[in-house]
C-alpha positions as CSV (number, residue, x, y, z in Angstrom):
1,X,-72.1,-8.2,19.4
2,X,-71.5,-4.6,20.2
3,X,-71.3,-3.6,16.3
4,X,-74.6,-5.0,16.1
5,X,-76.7,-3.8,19.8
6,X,-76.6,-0.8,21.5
7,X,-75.8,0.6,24.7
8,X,-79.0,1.4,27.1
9,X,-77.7,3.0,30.1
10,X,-74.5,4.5,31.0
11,X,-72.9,4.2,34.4
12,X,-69.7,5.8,35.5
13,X,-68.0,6.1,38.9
14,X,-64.3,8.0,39.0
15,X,-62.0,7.3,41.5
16,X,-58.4,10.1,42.4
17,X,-55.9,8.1,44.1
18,X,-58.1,5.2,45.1
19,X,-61.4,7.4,46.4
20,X,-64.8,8.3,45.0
21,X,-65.0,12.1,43.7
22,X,-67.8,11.6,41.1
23,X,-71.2,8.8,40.2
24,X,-72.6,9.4,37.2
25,X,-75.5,7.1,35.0
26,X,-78.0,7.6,32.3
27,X,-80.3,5.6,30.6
28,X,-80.2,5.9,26.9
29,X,-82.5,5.4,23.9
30,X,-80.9,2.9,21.7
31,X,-83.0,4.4,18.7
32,X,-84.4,0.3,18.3
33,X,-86.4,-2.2,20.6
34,X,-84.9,-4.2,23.6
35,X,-85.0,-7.6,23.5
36,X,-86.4,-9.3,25.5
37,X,-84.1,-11.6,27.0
38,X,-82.3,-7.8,27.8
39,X,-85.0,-6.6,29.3
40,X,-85.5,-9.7,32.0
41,X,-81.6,-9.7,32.7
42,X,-81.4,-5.8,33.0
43,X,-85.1,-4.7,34.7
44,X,-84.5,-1.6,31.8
45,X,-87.7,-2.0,29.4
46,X,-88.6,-0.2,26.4
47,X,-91.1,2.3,28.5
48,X,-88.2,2.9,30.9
49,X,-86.1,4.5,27.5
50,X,-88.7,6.1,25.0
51,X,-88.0,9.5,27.0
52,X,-84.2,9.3,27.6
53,X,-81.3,10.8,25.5
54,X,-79.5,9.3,22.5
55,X,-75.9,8.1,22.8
56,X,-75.2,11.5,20.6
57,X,-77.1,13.4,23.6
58,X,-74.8,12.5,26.1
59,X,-71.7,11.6,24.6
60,X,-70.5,14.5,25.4
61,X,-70.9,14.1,29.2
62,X,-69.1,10.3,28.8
63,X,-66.2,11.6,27.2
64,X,-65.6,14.5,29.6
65,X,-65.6,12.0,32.8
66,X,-64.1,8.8,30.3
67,X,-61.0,10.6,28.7
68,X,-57.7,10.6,29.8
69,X,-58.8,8.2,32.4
70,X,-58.1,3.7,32.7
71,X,-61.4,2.5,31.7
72,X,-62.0,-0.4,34.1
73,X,-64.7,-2.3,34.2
74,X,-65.5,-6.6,34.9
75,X,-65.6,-8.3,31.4
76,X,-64.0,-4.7,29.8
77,X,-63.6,-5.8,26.4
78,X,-67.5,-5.9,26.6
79,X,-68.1,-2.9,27.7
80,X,-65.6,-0.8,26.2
81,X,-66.4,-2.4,22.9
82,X,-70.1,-0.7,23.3
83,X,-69.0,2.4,24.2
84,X,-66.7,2.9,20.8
85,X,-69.0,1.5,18.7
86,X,-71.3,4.1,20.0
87,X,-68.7,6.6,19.4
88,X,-67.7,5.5,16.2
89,X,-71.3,5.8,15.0
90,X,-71.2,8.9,15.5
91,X,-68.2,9.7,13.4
92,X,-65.9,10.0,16.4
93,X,-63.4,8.5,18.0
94,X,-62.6,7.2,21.5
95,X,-59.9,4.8,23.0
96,X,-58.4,4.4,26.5
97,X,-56.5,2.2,28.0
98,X,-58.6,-0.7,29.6
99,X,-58.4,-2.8,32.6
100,X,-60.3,-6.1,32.8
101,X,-61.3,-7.1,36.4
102,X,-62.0,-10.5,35.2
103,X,-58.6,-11.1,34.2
104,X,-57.2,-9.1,37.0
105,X,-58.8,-12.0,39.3
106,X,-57.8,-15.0,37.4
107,X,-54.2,-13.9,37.3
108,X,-54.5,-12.9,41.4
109,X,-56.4,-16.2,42.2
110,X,-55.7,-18.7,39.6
111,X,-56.7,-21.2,42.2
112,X,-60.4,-20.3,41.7
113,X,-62.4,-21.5,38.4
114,X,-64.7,-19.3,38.3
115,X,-64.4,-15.1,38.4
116,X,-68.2,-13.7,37.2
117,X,-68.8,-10.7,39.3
118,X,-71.7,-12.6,41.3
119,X,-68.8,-15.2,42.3
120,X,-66.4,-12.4,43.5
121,X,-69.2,-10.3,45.2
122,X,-70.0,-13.6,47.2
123,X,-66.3,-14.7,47.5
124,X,-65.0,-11.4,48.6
125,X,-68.1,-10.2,50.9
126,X,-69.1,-7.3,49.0
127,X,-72.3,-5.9,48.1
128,X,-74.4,-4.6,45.5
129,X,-77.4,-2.8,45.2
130,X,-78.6,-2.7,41.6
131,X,-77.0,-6.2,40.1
132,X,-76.9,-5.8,36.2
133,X,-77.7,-2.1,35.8
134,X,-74.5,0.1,34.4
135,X,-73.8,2.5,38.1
136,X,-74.5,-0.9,40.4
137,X,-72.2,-2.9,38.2
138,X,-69.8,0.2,38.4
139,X,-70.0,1.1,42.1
140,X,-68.5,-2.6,43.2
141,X,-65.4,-2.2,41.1
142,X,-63.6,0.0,43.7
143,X,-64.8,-2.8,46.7
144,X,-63.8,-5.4,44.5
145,X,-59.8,-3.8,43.7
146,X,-60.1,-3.2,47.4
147,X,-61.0,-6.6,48.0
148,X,-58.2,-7.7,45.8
149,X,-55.5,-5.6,47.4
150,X,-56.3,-6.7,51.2
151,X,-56.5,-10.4,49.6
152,X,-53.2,-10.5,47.7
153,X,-51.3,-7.8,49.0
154,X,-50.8,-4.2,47.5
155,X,-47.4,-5.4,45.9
156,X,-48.8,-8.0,44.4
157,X,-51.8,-6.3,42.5
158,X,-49.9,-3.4,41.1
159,X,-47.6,-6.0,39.6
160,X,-50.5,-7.7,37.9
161,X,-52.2,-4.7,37.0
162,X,-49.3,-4.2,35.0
163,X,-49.6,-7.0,33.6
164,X,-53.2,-6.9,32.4
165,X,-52.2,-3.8,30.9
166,X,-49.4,-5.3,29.2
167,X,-51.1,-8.0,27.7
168,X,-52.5,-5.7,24.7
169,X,-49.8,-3.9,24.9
170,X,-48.4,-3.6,20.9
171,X,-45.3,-3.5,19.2
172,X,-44.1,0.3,18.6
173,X,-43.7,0.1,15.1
174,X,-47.8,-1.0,15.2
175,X,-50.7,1.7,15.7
176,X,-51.4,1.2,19.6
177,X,-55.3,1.8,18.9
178,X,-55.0,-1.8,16.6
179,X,-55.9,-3.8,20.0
180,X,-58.7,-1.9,20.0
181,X,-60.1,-1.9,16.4
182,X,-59.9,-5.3,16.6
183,X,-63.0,-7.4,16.4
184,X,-63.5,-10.3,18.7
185,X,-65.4,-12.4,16.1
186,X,-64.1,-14.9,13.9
187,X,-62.4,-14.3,10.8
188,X,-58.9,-14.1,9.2
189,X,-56.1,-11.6,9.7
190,X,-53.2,-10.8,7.1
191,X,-49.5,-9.7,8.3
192,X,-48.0,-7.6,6.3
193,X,-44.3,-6.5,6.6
194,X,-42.1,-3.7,5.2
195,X,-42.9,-3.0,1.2
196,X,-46.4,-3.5,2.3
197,X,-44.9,-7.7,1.5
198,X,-47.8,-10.4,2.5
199,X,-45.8,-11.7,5.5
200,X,-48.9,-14.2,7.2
201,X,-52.3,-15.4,6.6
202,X,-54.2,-16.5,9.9
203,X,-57.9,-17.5,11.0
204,X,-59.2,-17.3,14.7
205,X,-62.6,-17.8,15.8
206,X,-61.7,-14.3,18.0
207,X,-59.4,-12.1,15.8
208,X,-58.5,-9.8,19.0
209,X,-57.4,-12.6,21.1
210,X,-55.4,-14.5,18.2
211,X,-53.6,-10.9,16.7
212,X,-52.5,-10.2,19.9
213,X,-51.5,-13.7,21.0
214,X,-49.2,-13.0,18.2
215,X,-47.2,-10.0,19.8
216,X,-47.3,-11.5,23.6
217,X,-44.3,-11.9,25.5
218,X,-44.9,-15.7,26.8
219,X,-45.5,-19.1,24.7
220,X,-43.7,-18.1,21.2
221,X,-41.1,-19.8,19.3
222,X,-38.2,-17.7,18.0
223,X,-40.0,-18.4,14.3
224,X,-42.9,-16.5,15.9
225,X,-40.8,-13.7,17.9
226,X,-39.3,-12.9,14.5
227,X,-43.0,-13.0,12.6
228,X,-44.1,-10.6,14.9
229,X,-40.9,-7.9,14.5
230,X,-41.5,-7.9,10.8
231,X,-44.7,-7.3,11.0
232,X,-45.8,-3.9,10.1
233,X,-49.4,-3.2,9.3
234,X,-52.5,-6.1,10.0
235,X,-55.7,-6.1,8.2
236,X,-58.5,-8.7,9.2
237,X,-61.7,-9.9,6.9
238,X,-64.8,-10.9,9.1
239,X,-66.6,-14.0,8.8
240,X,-69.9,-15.4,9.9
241,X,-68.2,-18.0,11.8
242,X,-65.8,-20.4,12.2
243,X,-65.8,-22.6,9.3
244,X,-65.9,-19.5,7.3
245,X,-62.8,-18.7,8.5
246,X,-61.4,-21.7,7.7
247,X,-62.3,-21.6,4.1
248,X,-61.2,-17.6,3.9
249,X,-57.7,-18.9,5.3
250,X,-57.8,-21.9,3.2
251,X,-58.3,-19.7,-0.1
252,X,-56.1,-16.7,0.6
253,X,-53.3,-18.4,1.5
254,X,-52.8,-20.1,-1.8
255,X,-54.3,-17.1,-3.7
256,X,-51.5,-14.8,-2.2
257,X,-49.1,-16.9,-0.8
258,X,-47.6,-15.0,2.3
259,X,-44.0,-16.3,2.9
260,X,-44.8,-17.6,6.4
261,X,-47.5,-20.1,5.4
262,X,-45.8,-23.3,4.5
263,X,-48.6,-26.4,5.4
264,X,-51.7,-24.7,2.9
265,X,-49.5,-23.9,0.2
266,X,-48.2,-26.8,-1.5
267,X,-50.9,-28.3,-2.9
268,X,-50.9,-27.6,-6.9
269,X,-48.2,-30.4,-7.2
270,X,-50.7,-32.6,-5.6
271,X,-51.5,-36.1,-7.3
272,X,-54.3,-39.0,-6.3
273,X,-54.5,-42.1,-7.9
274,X,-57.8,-42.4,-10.2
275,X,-60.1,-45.2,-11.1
276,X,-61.9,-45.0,-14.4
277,X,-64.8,-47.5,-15.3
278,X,-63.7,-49.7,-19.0
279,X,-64.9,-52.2,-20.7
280,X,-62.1,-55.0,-19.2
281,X,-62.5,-53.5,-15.2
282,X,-61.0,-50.2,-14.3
283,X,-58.0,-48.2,-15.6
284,X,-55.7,-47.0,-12.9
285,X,-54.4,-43.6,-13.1
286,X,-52.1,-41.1,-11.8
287,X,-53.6,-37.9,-12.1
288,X,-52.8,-34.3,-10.6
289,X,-55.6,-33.9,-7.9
290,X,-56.6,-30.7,-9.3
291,X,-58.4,-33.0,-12.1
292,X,-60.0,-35.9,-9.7
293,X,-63.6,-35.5,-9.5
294,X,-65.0,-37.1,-6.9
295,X,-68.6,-37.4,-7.3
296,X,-69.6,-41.2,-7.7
297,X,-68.6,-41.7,-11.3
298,X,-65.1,-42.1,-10.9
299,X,-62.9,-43.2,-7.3
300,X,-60.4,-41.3,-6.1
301,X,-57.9,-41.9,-3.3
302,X,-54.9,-40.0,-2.0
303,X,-54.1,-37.2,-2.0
304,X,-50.3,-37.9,-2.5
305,X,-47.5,-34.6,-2.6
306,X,-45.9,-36.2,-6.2
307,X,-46.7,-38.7,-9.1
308,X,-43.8,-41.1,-8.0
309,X,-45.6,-40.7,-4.3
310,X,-48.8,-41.9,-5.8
311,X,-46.9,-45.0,-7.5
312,X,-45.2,-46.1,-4.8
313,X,-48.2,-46.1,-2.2
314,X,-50.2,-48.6,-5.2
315,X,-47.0,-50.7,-5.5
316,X,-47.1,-50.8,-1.4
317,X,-50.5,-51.5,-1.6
318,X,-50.2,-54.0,-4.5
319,X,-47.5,-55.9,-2.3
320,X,-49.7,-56.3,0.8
321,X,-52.8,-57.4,-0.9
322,X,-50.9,-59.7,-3.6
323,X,-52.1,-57.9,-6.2
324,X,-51.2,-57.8,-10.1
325,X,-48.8,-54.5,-11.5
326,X,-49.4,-55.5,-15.0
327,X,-53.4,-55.9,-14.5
328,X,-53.1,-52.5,-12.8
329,X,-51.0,-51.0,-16.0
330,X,-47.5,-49.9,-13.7
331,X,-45.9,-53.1,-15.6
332,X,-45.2,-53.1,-19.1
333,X,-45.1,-56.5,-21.5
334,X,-47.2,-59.4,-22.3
335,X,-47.3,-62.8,-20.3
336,X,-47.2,-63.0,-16.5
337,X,-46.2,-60.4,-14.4
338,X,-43.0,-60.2,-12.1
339,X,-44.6,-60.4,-8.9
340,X,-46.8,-64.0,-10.1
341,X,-42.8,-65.7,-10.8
342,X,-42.4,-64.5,-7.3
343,X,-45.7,-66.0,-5.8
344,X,-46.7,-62.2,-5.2
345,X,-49.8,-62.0,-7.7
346,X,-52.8,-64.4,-7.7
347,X,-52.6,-64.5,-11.0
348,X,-54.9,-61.6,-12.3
349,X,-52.2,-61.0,-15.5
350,X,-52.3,-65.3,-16.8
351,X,-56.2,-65.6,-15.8
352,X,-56.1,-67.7,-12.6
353,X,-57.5,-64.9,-10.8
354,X,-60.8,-63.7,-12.6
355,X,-60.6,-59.8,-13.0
356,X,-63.2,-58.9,-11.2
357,X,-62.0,-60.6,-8.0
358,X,-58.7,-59.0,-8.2
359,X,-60.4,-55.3,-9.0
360,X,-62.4,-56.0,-5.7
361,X,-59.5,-56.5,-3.5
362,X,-57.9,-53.5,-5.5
363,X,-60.8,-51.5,-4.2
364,X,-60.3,-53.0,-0.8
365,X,-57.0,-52.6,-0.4
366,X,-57.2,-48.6,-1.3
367,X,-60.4,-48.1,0.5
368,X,-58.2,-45.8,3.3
369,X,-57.3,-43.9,0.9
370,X,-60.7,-42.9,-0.5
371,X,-61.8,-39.5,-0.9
372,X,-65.2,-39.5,-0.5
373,X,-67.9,-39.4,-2.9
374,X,-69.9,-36.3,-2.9
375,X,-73.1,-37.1,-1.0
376,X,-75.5,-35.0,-3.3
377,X,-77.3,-34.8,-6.5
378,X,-76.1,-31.3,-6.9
379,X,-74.4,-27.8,-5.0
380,X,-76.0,-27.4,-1.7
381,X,-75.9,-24.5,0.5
382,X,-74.6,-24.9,3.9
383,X,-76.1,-22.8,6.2
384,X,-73.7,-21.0,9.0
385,X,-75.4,-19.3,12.2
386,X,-73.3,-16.3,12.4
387,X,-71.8,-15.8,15.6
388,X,-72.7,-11.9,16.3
389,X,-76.3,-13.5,15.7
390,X,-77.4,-11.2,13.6
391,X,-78.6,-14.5,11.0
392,X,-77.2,-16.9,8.8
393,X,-74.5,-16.7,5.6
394,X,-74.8,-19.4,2.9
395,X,-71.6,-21.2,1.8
396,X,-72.1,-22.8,-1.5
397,X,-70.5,-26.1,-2.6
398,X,-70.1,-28.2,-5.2
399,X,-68.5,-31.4,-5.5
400,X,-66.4,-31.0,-2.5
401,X,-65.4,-27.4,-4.1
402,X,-66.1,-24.0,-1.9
403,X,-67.8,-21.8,-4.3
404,X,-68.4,-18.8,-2.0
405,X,-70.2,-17.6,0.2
406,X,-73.5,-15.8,-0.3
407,X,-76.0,-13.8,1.4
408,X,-79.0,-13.3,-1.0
409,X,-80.7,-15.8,-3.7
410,X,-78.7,-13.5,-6.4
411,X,-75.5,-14.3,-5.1
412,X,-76.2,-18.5,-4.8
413,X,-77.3,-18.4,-8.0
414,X,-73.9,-16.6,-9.5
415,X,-71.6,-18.5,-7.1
416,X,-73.3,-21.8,-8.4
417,X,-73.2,-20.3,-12.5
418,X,-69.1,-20.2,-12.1
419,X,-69.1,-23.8,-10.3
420,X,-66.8,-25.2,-13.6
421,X,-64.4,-22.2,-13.1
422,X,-63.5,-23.4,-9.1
423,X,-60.9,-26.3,-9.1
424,X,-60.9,-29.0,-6.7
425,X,-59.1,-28.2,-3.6
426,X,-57.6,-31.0,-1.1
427,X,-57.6,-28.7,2.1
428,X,-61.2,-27.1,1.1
429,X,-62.6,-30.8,1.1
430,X,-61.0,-31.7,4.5
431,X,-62.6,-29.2,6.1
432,X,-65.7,-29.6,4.2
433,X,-65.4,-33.5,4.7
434,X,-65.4,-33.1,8.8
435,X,-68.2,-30.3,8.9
436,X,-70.5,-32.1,6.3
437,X,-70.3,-35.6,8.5
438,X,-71.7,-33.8,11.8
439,X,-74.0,-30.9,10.1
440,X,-77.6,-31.2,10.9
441,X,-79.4,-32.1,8.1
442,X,-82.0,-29.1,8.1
443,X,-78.8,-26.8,7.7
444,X,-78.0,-28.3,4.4
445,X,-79.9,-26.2,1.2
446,X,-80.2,-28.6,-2.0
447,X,-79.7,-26.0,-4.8
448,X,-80.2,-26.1,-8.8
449,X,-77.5,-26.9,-10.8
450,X,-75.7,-24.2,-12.8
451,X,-77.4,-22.7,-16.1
452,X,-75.9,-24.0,-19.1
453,X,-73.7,-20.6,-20.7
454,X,-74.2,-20.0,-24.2
């Protein structure tokens, strides 16, 4: 939310060698209106800022006492993330290394759940004079490291500075300022290795956390320790949210095919088994799922990784519901079929079964297997609540295929004009399949269908 807001006041205190030897604060005019919901949580009102300088009017002053210096603060990635963006608006850069007293405390008391700065003040006896404004906030961090070195010893809280510090500490062959680029939304992130070669393709609803999850010491697998040495350069894609992301990952991995993705990239081999409506009952098919079309007309079910996969799951099937090969078309030949000299068909193929019983039980028996029908008359829009809050994006689908994502009528209406040029995708629908059976019914947009092309 920092790209988005802006900061209102500005509160520093520096500490030499563990003592106070400056305070420093000013509010700021963010150059747009408070919200309100700010304004109750902070006491700062729009009145209090229409006189006070710009960010650019005392940047100067925040990077004289800020530079060169930890930047520690409770919930840092917060703050620090404000203060670059305001920077970075500015055409200028700023990065320091960063100290998070909130994960300072749950490493030093992991017995505690909770480790807001209201909690510690209480838990640790401290006070605080101006709760929620920027020098108040500031002037209890050096009672609260305090706090934490009488608590757990001064050994014992240098060692886990440390480790904070550590934790977004990057590879060397990596720029060191990528922890702090970052963004802590959701969205997908591309490893790339030597060559500039496609390397990985990963989605996190926070990019920061997951990239540098990546590059941690503790919880990886050698497969990962060796991703993260080859890895050489990252680049990330925002989304609007987390099913976004999903679809981004979804797409890019079989558009570019990074050699570490293995589960999302096999699918063009892909098969389902197809029911077509005909005059006798319906034909049975094998069909590569790129071509199934589920939307009511036809019945899919799968899908399956080969052809012979898809035979030998409606031979299993045929087996456990006594059901007729030759009716089905997987038996060549006139007369009865093998399994009926066996007592293993009802007799579907010599007409002691009537067809449409057996087609029933056909239908029954692969009902698991069923991709759904598409629930619509048409593409809908499915609306996604971006996480920054700054609105909503529009992912357009059609027939269980993810046409996009749009933010204006103009681009609904092109994504929705190129529906025939999108195949069918099996991981696209499971995604779409789980979000569409728990979406709220006012976030689903019932668009036209697309304009015939000459």
């Amino acid at each position: 939310m920092a790209v988005h807001h802006r900061v209102i006041e500005v509160g520093i205190v520096l500490l030499d060698d563990g003592a106070v030897v400056e305070r420093w604060s000013s509010l700021v005019n963010p150059g747009q209106r408070i919200p309100p919901t700010i304004e109750q949580f902070t006491g700062i009102s729009n009145e209090m800022v229409v006189d006070a300088p710009s960010f650019d009017d005392v940047r100067t002053e925040v990077r004289r006492r800020l530079e060169g210096r930890l930047f520690v603060a409770h919930n840092a990635r917060f703050d620090y993330g404000f203060v670059r963006n305001e920077f970075r608006r500015l055409g200028e850069k700023f990065s320091a290394p960063v100290l998070c007293t909130v994960r300072l405390s749950r490493l030093l008391f992991a017995e505690h759940a909770r480790h807001n700065l209201d909690t510690l003040i209480e838990r640790h006896g401290l006070e605080c004079s101006q709760r929620h404004r920027a020098l108040g906030d500031a002037e209890v961090l050096p009672a609260l490291l305090a706090a934490f070195e009488r608590t757990a010893g001064s050994e014992r809280l240098q060692d886990s500075v440390q480790s904070v510090l550590h934790e977004t500490r990057l590879p060397p062959h990596l720029p060191q300022d990528l922890a702090d680029d970052l963004p802590e939304g959701p969205g997908v992130y591309l490893f790339r290795g030597e060559g500039d070669a496609l390397l990985y393709v990963g989605k996190s609803r926070n990019l920061r956390s997951r990239v540098l999850a990546h590059f941690g010491a503790e919880h990886r697998s050698s497969k990962e320790a060796k991703l993260a040495r080859q890895v050489r350069s990252v680049e990330w894609r925002e989304t609007g949210g987390e099913l976004g992301a999903l679809l981004l990952e979804s797409r890019l991995v079989k558009e570019l095919r990074p050699s570490a993705n293995r589960q999302l990239r096999g699918s063009a081999g892909l098969h389902c088994i197809r029911l077509c409506p005909g005059p006798d009952g319906p034909a049975v098919e094998i069909v590569p799922l790129a071509d199934a079309d589920p939307t009511g007309d036809e019945e899919s079910y799968g899908p399956f990784r080969t052809a012979r996969d898809a035979t030998r799951a409606l031979e299993g099937k045929a087996r456990e519901a006594c059901l007729c090969l030759k009716t089905m078309g997987l038996e060549p030949g006139a007369g009865s079929c093998f399994g009926h000299q066996l007592g293993r068909c009802r007799g579907a193929c010599v007409g002691k079964e009537p067809r449409a019983l057996h087609d029933a039980r056909l239908r029954v028996a692969l009902s698991t297997l069923r991709l759904k029908p598409w629930p619509f008359p048409g593409p809908i829009g499915l609306k996604e609540r971006m996480v920054s809050g700054e609105g909503t994006v529009l992912h357009v689908i059609d027939r269980w295929r993810h046409l996009g994502t749009a933010s204006d009528e103009a681009e609904v209406a092109a994504l929705v004009d190129r529906s025939s040029d999108v195949q069918f995708d099996p991981d696209a629908y499971r995604i779409l399949v789980k979000c569409i059976e728990r979406v709220a019914p006012r976030e689903v947009v019932l668009l036209a269908a697309a304009r015939s092309r000459a």
